[in-house]
C-alpha angles and dihedrals in degrees: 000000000000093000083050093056095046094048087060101051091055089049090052093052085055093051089049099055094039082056095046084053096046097049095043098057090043094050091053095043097069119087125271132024139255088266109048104114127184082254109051112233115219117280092245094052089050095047096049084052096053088040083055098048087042090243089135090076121085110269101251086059089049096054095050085053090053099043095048090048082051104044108027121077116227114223122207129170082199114061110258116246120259094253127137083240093055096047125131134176089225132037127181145142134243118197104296091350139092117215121193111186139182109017122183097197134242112304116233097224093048116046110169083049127059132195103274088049094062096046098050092044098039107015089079088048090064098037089055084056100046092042102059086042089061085048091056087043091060112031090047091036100052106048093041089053094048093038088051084048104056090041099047106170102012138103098266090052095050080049096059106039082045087063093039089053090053099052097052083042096055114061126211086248087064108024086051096065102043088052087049086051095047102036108026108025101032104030094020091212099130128037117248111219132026136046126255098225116080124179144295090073134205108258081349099289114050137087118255089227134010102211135137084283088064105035095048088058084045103042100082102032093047095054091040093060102031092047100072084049093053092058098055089045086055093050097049091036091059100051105046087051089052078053105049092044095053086060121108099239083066089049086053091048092051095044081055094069100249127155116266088234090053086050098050098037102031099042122001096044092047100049091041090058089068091079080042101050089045086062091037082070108062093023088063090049095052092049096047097059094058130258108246089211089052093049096047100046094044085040081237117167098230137128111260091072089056089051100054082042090055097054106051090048093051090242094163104180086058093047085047095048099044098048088045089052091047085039094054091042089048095055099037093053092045084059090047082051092057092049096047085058093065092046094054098041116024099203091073094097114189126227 
């Protein structure tokens, strides 16, 4: 298992690099620049700021700048200054030496803030968000599927898919604002804007408390965006189980003798999570990384709305930050993904 793991992290980082590549040619294909304005500033203005951001160089020469600020650590025994040029997503000390370590560079629409700034003020935003919508996904998805399964052609099954059918069919740019009219405009019980976690945040991520304060600004958003998840969870949930429990070795459980409850816990729900498990991993990286629509309509600080922001006004390091983090959560939980397998189905060997 260990050679496994190690085979796929090499694979990750290949992906990776294949997607850094990918995204920056495509980001400086497209016409403009990150300083065209409405109102044109003057030629040598323009040239002074590409000649700061080093956009004056050819392009091969500009990714292999980027990519050697990003992955190689820079090694001081003095600390380095707080400059936006001196920036690091991690800094730490080793013994007599100061390591600074993964910098995404300024960003051009935001000068007093660079990269790394914006992703360790708004990215866990946006991962509290995505996280308790999984967790909706999941804990909503799940029971209606296997409800709708062990009662296939009833009331309670036409119930279920109903519900399921009306999740994938609202979208969060619709179902948002008809939560923030009931709840927070007729009844008044939950706030409409804002979130209740602010930074510094716990590990880097988490919120200090989780108290009403927290939970009133979460409650909306967090169904909005989970509930369309959890319906394809149910639906495939639902399916795979009518499946497993149609296979022989049920039939020979049954003809055993076992409870009903044994067969469907201990052996078919087990074996029809394995489709399931293989969507939960990108799903929850999707989520993770925030839903522009979601954040605008709730006025939530997270970083999906940077990263539209950042597209229409050319702001290439953030493009660049945001699809390599995407691009890291998606791979990582794609490998989770692959280990869960062998958990659920021993038969999966890996190799």
């Amino acid at each position: 298992m260990g050679k496994y793991i190690l085979k796929r992290l090499v694979y990750m980082i290949v992906v990776l690099v294949v997607v850094s590549i990918i995204t920056f040619g495509l980001m400086h294909s497209v016409p403009g620049g990150p300083f065209d304005k409405e109102k044109p500033l003057p030629k040598e203005i323009i040239a002074n700021l590409e000649k700061r951001y080093h956009l004056d160089q050819p392009l091969p020469v500009q990714y292999l700048e980027y990519m050697k600020a990003l992955v190689v650590p820079r090694v001081s025994k003095q600390k380095f200054p707080n400059t936006i040029d001196d920036d690091a997503l991690f800094k730490f000390k080793v013994g007599d030496y100061y390591v600074n370590w993964v910098n995404f560079g300024p960003s051009y629409s935001s000068r007093s803030r660079t990269v790394n700034d914006m992703l360790r003020d708004q990215l866990p935003i946006s991962i509290q968000l995505g996280f308790l919508a999984f967790m909706v996904a999941i804990l909503i998805g799940m029971p209606l599927g296997i409800l709708a399964a062990l009662k296939q052609n009833t009331w309670i099954d036409y119930l279920c898919m109903t519900l399921a059918i009306f999740g994938v069919s609202v979208p969060v740019i619709v179902l948002g604002p008809i939560l923030i009219w009931i709840f927070g405009v007729s009844l008044k019980w939950l706030p409409v804007t804002g979130w209740g976690a602010k930074p510094p945040f716990v590990a880097g991520f988490l919120p200090k408390t989780y108290n009403w304060n927290f939970w009133k600004y979460a409650i909306m958003p967090m169904f909005a965006l989970g509930l369309s998840s959890s319906a394809s969870i149910a639906r495939l949930t639902r399916a795979s189980l009518l499946q497993v429990i149609r296979e022989d070795y049920i039939r020979t459980a049954r003809a055993k003798g076992l409870k009903e409850r044994a067969i469907i816990w201990g052996h078919a729900l087990k074996n029809s999570l394995i489709p399931v498990v293989t969507i939960l991993g990108p799903m929850f990286a999707s989520l993770l990384t925030g839903t522009f629509v979601t954040e605008t309509i709730f006025g939530i600080p997270g970083m999906g709305r940077y990263f539209v922001n950042s597209i229409t006004a050319r702001d290439y390091p953030v493009i660049m930050g945001t699809v390599l983090i995407y691009a890291v959560f998606l791979v990582v939980s794609n490998l989770i993904v692959d280990l869960v397998y062998g958990l659920l189905d021993p038969r999966i060997r890996f190799e």
